[in-house]
Structure formats: C-alpha cells, structure tokens
DOKE-84439 format. One record per residue: x, y, z of N, C-alpha, C in turn; residue number from 1; residue in one letter. Coordinates in steps of 0.2 Angstrom, whole numbers. Example, Ala and Ser with C-alpha at 12.3 -4.5 7.8 and 13.67 -1.06 7.14 Angstrom:
REM DOKE-84439
n.c1_n.c2_n.c3_ca.c1_ca.c2_ca.c3_c.c1_c.c2_c.c3_k_r
66_-28_39_62_-22_39_66_-16_39_1_A
64_-11_35_68_-5_36_64_0_39_2_S
//
This chain:
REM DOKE-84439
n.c1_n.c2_n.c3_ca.c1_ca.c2_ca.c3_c.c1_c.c2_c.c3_k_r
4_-6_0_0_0_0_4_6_0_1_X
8_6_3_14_13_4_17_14_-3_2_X
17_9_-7_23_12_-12_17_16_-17_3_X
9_13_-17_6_18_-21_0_23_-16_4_X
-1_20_-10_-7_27_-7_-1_30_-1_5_X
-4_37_3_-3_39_7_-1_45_3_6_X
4_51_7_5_56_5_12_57_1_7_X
14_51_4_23_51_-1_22_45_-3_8_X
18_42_-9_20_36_-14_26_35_-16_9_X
29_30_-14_35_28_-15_36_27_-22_10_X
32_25_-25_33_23_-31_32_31_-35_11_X
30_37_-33_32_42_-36_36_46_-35_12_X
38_47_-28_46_49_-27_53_47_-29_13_X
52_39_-32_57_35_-33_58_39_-42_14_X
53_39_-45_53_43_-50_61_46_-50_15_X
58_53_-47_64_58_-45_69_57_-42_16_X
70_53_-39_75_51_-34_80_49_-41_17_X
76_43_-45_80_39_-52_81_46_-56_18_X
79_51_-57_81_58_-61_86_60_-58_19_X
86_62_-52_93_63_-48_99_61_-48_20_X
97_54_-50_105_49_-49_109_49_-58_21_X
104_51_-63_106_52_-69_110_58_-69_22_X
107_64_-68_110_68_-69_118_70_-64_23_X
115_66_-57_121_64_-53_129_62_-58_24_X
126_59_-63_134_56_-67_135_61_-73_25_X
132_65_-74_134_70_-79_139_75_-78_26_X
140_78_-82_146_83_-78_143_90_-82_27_X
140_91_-76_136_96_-74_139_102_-76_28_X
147_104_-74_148_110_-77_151_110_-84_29_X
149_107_-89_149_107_-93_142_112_-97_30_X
146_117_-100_139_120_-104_136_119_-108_31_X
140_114_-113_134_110_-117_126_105_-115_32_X
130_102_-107_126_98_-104_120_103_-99_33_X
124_108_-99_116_113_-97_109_116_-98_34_X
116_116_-107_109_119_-110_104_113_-114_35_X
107_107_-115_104_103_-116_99_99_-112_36_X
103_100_-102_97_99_-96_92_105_-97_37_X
92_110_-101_85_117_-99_83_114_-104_38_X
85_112_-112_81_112_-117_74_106_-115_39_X
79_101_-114_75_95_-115_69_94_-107_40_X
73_98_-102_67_98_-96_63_103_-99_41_X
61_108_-102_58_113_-102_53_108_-108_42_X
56_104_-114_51_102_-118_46_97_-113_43_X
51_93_-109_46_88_-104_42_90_-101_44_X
43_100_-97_36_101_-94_31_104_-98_45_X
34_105_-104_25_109_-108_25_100_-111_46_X
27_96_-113_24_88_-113_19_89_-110_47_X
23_87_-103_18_85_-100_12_87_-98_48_X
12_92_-96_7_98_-96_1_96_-102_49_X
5_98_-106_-2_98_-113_-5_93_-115_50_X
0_85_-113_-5_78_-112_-8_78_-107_51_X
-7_81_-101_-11_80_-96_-18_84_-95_52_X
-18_90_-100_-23_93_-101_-26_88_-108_53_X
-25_87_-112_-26_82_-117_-30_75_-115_54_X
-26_72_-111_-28_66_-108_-36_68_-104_55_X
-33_72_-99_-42_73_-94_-49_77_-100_56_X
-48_79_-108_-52_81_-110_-56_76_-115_57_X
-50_69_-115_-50_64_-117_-56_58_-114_58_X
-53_58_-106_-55_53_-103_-60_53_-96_59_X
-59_61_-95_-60_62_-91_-67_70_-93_60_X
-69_68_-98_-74_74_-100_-73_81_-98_61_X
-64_82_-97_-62_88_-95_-64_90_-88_62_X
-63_87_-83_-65_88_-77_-59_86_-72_63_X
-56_89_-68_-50_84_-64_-49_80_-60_64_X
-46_73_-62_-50_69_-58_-45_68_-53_65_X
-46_65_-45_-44_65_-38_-39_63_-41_66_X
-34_64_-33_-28_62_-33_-27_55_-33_67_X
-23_49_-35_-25_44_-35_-24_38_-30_68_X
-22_43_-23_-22_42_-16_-27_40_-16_69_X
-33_43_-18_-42_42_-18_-41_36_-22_70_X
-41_38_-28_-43_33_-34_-40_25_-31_71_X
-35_24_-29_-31_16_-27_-35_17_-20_72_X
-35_21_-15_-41_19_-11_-48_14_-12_73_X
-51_19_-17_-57_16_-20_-57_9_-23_74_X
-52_11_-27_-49_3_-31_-48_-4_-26_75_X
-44_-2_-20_-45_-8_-17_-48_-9_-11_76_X
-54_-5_-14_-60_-4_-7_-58_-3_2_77_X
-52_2_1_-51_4_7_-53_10_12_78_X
-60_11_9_-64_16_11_-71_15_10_79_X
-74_20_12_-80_20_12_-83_21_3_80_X
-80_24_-1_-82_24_-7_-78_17_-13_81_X
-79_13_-9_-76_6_-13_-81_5_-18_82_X
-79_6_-27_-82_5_-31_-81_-2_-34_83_X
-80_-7_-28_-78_-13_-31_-73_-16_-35_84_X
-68_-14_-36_-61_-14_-40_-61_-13_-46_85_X
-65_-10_-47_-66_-7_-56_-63_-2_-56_86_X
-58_-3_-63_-53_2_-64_-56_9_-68_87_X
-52_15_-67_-55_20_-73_-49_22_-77_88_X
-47_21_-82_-42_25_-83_-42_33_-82_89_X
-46_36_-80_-49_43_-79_-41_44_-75_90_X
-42_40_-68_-37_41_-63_-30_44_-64_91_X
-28_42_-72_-21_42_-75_-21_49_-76_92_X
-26_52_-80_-26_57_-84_-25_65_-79_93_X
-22_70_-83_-24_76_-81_-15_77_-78_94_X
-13_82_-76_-8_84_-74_-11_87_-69_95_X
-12_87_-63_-13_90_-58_-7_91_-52_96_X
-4_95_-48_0_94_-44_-2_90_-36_97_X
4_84_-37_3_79_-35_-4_74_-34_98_X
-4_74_-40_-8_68_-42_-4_62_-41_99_X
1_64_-45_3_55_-47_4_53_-53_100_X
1_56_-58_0_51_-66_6_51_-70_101_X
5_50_-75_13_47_-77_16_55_-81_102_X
10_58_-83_9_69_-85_12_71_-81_103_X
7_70_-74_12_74_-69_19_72_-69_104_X
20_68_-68_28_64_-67_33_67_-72_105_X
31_67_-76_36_69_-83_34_78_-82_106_X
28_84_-80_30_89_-82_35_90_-76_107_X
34_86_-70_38_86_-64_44_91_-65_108_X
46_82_-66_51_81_-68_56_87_-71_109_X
52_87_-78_55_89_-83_56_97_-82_110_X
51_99_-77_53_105_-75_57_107_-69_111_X
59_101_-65_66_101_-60_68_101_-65_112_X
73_99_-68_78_98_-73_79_105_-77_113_X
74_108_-81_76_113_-81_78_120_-77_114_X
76_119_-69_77_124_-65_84_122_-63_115_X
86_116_-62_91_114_-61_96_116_-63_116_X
99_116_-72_101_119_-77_101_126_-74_117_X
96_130_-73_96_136_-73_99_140_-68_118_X
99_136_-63_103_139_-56_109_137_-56_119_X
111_133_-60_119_129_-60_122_138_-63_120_X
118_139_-70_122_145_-72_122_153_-69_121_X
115_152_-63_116_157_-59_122_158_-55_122_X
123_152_-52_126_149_-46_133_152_-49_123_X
135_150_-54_141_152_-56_145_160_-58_124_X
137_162_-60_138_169_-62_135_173_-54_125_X
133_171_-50_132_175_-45_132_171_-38_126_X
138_169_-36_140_164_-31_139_166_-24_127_X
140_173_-24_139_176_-16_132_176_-15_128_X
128_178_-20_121_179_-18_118_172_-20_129_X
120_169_-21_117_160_-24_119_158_-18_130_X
124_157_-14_127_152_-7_120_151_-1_131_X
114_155_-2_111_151_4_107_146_-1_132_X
107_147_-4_102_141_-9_107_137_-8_133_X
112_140_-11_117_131_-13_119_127_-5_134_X
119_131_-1_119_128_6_113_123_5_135_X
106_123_5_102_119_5_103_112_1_136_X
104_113_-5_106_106_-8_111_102_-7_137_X
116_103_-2_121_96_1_116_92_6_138_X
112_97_8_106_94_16_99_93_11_139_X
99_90_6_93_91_5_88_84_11_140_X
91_79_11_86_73_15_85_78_21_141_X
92_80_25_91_84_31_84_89_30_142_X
84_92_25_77_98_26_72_95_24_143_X
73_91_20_65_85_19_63_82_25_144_X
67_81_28_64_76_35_65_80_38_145_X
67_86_42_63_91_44_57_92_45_146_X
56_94_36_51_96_34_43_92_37_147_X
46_85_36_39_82_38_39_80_45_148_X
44_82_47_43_82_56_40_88_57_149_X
41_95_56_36_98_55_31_98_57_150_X
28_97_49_23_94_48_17_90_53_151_X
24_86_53_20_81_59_18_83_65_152_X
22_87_68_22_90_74_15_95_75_153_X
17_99_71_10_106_70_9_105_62_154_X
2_101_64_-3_96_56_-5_104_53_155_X
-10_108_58_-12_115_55_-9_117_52_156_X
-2_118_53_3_123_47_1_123_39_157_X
-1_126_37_-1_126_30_-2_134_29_158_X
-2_134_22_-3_140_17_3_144_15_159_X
1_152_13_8_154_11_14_156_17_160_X
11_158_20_13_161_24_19_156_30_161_X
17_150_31_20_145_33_23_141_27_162_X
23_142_23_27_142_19_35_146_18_163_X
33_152_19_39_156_17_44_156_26_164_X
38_154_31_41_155_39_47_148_35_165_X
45_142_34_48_137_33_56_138_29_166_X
54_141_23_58_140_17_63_145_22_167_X
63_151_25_67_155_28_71_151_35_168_X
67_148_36_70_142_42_76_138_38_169_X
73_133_33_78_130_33_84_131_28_170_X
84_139_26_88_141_22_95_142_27_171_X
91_146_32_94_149_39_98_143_42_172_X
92_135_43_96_133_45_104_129_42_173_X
102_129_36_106_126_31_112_130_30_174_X
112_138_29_120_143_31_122_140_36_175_X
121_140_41_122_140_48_126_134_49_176_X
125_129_49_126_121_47_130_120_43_177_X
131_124_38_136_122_32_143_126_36_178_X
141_131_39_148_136_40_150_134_46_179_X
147_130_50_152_128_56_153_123_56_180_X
148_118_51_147_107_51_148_107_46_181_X
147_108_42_149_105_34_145_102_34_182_X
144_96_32_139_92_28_134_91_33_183_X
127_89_30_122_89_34_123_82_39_184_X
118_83_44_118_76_50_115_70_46_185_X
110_71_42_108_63_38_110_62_33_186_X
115_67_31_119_66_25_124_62_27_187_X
128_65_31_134_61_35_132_53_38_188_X
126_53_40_124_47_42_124_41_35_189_X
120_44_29_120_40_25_125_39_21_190_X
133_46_21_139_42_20_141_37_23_191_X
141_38_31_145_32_33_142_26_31_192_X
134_25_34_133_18_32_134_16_23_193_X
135_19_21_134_18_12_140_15_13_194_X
148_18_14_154_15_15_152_10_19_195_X
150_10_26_152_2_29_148_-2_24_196_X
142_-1_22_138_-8_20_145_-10_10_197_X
148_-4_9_152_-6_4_158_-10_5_198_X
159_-8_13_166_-11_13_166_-18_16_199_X
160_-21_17_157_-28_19_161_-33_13_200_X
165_-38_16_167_-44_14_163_-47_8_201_X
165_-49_2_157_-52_-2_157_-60_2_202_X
151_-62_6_148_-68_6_147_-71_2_203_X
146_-71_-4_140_-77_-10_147_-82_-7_204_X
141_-86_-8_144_-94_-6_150_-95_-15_205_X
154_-99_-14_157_-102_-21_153_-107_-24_206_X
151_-105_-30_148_-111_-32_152_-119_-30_207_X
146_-122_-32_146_-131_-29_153_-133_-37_208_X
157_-138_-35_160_-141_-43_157_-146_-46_209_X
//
C-alpha cells in the first residue's frame, strides 16, 4: 500500500529520486550539458502539461480527476467509497499537482531539470548571492525530514505564509550548518553507512563443482 497510497507514494518519489542519480553522473559543469538539461526539461514540462490537459479532455470529460491516493483507495476498497475494484483509466489522466499520473511525473520532472540547469548558471555567475540556496542542496534529505517532522508536529501549518516561515528556516538553518558542520547530520549518516555496507566482505557462497 505505501509504495502507491498515502502522501509520499513511494513509487512516485522513486521517480525523481531515479532523475537525480542520472544527472548525478553528468558533468554538470559542462555547458553543453546545461543547456541541453534546460532544453529537454523545459520540452518535458510543456509535454507534459499539454498531455495532461489532453488526456483529462480525453478521458476524463475535461473535469480533474482525484488524486490517486483516492482513486487506489477506492480501487482496493479501502474506504467508504469502494467501487468494487473497477478500474477507470480517468485516474491516470490530467496533470494536476501531486496527483501522481505518469503527466504529472514527466511535467515534474522535466521542470526540475530545467530549473536545475538554470541555477547551476546562476550559481556560477552570482555565487555570493546564490550560497544560501546552494547551502540547501548538500542537506537536501536533512530539510526534507525536517520538513515532515514539521509537519507532523504542528498538522495546522499550511498555506503561504507557513510556507515562506519554513523556506526561511531552513535556508537559515542550512547557512548556519554548512559554516560551522559541513555536511548535513543525515547526509553524513547515509555516508557512513553507504561506506560500511560497501566495505562488507562479499559472502556469495562459491559455487558447488
């Protein structure tokens, strides 16, 4: 159930996660590779976008259908609205933010990707004033699980306003952290074990003769 309901679908986040580690292996300060990351993420979010408006005018009689947090709830009758396990493809269509559908996913996406690209050339051309952003991306897990600690703690918080308290928090706390610790605490965590679990002896038994 976790990898497709609740509020982090694993199986959507995994998405990005798998985007991340691609362009992880590029070499990023190369400026062919930038402008090729703006070109092709900018054409993946008007894609997706315009299939995603396409598809729900298609399948969906142009109306937007739930997120599909609901829709697999429904599907595997884990709620009061159990339509019996009948599929709709409806559920797929539309681009809605955080939906889930395979639209969303790709304008997501394709629209990290070219913001991406486009702060790398800020970053370079205006580094004094770019360093509290770039402080947040070494501690990205650390401000995400923050974030939903958060969250969890004080559920009320929403809208813009708790928004900008947040982003200002962890921008703050992300300078502050970089200039006296260096790398974040669950970054460092997930260095070390990543090393020990690499430096582990290989077991596979030898094969029989």
């Amino acid at each position: 159930m976790l990898v497709l309901t609740g509020a982090y679908p694993a199986l959507w986040w995994w998405s990005f996660v798998l985007v991340g580690l691609a362009l992880s292996r590029l070499d990023l300060s190369a400026r062919r590779v930038r402008t090729i990351l703006l070109l092709a993420g900018a054409v993946a979010a008007v894609a997706g976008y315009v299939l995603g408006w396409l598809s729900t005018q298609l399948l969906a009689n142009g109306v937007a259908v739930p997120e599909p947090e609901d829709a697999y709830g429904r599907l595997g009758g884990w709620d009061e609205e159990s339509v019996g396990g009948q599929w709709d493809w409806s559920w797929l269509s539309g681009s809605q933010p955080h939906t889930g559908t395979p639209f969303w996913l790709l304008a997501s996406a394709g629209f990290a990707v070219a913001v991406i690209a486009l702060c790398l050339v800020v970053a370079d051309a205006l580094p004094r004033l770019s360093y509290p952003l770039a402080s947040v991306g070494p501690m990205a897990l650390t401000v995400c699980s923050l974030h939903i600690v958060v969250l969890g703690i004080l559920p009320d918080v929403s809208g813009g306003t708790a928004w900008i308290i947040f982003t200002a928090g962890a921008v703050a706390f992300a300078v502050a952290w970089r200039l006296f610790a260096g790398r974040g605490p669950l970054e460092r965590l997930l260095t070390w074990s990543s090393n020990r679990a690499a430096a582990l002896p290989d077991r596979t038994p030898a094969p029989a003769l």
